[in-house]
C-alpha positions in Angstrom: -17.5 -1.3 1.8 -17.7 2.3 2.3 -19.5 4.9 0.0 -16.3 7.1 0.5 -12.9 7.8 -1.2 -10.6 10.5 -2.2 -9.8 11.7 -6.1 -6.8 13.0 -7.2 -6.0 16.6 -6.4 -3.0 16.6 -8.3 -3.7 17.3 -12.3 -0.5 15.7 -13.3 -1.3 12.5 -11.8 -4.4 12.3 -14.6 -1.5 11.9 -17.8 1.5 10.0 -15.5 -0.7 7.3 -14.0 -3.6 6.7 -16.6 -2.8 8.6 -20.3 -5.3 10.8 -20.0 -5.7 14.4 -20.2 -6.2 16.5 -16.9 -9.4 17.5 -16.0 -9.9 21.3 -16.3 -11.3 21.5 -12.7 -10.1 18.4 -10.4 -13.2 18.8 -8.3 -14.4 17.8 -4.7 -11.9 15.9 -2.9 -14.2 13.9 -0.8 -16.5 12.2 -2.6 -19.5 10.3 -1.9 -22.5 8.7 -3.7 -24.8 11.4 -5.7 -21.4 13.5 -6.0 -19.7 13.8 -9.5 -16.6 12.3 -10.1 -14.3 10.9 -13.0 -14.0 7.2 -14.7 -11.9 6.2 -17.5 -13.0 4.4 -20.5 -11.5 3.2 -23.7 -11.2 5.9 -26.6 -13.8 5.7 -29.3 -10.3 5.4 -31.7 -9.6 2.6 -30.2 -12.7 0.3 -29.5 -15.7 -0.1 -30.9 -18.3 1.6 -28.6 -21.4 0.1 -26.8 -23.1 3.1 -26.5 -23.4 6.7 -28.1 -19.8 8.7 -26.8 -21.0 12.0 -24.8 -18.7 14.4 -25.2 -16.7 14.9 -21.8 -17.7 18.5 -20.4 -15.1 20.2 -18.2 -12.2 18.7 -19.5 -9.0 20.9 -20.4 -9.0 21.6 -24.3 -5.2 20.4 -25.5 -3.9 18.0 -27.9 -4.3 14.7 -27.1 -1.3 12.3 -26.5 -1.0 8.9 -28.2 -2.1 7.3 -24.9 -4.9 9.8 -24.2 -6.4 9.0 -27.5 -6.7 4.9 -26.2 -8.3 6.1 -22.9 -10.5 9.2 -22.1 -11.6 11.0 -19.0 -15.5 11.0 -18.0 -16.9 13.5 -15.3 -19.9 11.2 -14.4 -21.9 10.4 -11.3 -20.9 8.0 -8.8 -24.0 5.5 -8.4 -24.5 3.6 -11.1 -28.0 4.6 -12.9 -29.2 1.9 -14.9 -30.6 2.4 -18.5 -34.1 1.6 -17.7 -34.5 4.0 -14.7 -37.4 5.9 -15.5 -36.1 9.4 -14.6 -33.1 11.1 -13.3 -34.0 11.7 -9.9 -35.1 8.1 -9.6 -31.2 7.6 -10.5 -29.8 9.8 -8.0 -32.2 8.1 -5.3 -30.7 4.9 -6.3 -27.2 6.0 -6.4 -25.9 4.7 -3.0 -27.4 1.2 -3.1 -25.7 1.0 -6.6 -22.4 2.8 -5.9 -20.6 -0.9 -5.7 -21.1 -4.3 -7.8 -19.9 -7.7 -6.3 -17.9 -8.8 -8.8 -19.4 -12.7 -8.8 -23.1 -11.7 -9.4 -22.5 -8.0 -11.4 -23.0 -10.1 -14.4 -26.5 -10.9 -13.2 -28.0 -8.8 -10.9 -30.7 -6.9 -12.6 -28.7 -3.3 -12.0 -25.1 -3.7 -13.1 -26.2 -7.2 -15.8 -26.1 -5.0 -18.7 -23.5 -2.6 -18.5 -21.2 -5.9 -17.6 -22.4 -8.1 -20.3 -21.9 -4.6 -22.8 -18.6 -4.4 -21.8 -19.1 -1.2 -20.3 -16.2 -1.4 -18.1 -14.0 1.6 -16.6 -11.3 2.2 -14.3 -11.6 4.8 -11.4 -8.6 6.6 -10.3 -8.9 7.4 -6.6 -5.9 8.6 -4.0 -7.8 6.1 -1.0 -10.5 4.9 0.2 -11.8 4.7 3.3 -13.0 2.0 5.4 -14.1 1.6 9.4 -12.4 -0.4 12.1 -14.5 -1.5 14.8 -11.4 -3.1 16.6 -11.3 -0.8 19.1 -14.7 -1.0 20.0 -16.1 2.1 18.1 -16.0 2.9 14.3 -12.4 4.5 13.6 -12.4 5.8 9.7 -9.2 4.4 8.3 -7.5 6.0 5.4 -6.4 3.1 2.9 -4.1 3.8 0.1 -0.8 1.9 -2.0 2.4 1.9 0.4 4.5 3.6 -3.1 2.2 6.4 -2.9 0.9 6.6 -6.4 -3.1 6.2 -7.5 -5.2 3.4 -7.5 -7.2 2.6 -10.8 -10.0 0.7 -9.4 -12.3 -1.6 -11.9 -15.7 -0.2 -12.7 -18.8 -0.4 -14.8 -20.4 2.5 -16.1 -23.9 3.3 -17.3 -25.2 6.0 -19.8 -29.2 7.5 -19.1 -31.1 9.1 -21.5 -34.7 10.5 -20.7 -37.2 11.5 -23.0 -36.6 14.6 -23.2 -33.1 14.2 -24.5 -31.4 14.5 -21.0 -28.3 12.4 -20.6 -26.8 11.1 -17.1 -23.2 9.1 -17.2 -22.7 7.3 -13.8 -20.4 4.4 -13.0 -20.0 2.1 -9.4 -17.2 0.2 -8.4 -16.1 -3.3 -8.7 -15.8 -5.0 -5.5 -13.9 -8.5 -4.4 -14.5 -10.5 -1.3 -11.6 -9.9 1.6 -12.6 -12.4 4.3 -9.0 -14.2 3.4 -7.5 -10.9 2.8 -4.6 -10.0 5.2 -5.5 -6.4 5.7 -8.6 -6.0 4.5 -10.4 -8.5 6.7 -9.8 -6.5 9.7 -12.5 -4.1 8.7 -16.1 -3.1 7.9 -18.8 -4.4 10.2 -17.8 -7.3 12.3 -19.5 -10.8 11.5 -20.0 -9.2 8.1 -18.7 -10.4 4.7 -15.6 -8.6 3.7 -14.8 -6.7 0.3 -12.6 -3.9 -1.5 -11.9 -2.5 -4.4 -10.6 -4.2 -7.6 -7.8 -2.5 -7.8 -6.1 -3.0 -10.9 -2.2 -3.5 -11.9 -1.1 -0.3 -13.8 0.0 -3.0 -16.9 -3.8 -4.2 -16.9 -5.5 -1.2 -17.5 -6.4 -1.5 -21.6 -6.2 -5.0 -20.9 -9.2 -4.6 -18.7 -11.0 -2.4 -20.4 -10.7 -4.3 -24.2 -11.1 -7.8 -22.4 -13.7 -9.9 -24.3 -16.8 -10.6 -22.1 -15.6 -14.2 -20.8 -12.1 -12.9 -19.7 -13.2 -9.8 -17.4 -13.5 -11.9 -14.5 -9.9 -12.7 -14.6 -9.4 -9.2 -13.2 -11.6 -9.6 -10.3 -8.6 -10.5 -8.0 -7.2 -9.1 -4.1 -4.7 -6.4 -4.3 -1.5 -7.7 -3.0 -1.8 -6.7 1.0 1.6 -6.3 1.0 1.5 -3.2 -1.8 -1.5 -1.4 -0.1 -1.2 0.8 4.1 -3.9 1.4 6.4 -3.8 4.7 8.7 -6.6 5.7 11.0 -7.5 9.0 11.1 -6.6 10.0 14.5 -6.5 13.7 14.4 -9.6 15.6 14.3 -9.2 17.6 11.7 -8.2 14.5 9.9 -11.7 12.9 10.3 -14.3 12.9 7.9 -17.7 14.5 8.3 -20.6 12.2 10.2 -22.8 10.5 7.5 -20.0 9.6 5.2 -18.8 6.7 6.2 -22.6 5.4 6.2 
């Protein structure tokens, strides 16, 4: 997959599509492995937590709604940094290899084992993501997104750092399924390659997923319907993304 997608530039789209509040400052809308971004996480009010809550920095200050109280809006790093990293910069060194978990080994590979087994699981909102098509015989970034328009909540883990001098780092990666079968996805990424996207999640699933007990999570590891999801290469220059970030 690519270490690439787009947030959501529109603040509305934070409390319409996911119950949460809008962040203050919607941030970069590129973003890229390193960069900070926002996952969503069950409510403290609603769920036991797994580890100590961080307060959410840069979010707008404004009552909460019933649903924003179930869910709440993290600024965190994209890159999953694992708990026993031994310092921050270590983390962000790590961040691009970790920016994605396979969702059949993410409950055992020594990076993402532990936040999955805590039930450290999130949901991403993202407008598209982007993956390359090599079809025509040189890499053409393709702009992927639902054919109705509205966010994607993608499945996620997320991880919470704390070095010894008290400094805390929140990062999350994203959930990925195999596509080889998959009747749009297949046709990209690196030819002879395994295939993959995003678990995108079904906007009825979302507390489902993120208050599933430990041996039920991998029932939402499933292909988004190809049928609900357009492709669109980016053909126009000034549609194209900068070099490096589809790498």
């Amino acid at each position: 997959m690519s270490t690439y997608y787009e947030t959501l530039q529109n603040a509305s789209a934070y409390p319409e599509s996911f119950g949460v509040e809008s962040p203050a400052v919607l941030g970069e809308r590129h973003l890229w492995p390193r960069k900070n971004g926002f996952f969503i996480r069950a409510a403290a009010e609603a769920v036991d937590e797994v580890a100590p809550v961080v307060a959410s920095e840069g979010l707008a200050e404004s009552p909460p709604s019933r649903a924003a109280r179930r869910r709440e809006l993290v600024p965190a790093q994209w890159g999953l940094v694992p708990h026993w990293v031994k310092s921050a910069s270590d983390g962000k060194l790590r961040a691009p290899k970790l920016a994605h978990a396979k969702s059949d080994t993410a409950s055992t590979g020594t990076a993402f084992r532990d936040a999955w087994l805590n039930g450290q699981r999130c949901i991403v909102p993202m407008a598209a993501f982007y993956e390359d098509d090599f079809r025509p015989g040189k890499a053409v970034p393709t702009r992927i997104t639902r054919v109705d328009g509205k966010p994607m909540g993608v499945a996620g883990l997320w991880a919470r750092w704390q070095g010894p001098d008290g400094e805390v780092l929140l990062s999350y990666a994203l959930l990925t399924v195999n596509a080889n079968n998959h009747a749009l996805m297949h046709r990209y990424q690196q030819p002879g390659s395994e295939k993959s996207m995003p678990a995108i999640l079904n906007e009825g699933a979302y507390d489902a997923w993120l208050s599933a007990r430990q041996e039920k999570a991998k029932e939402f590891m499933r292909q988004y319907p190809a049928q609900w999801l357009t492709a669109n290469p980016l053909e126009k220059k000034a549609d194209k993304v900068p070099k490096g970030w589809l790498e």
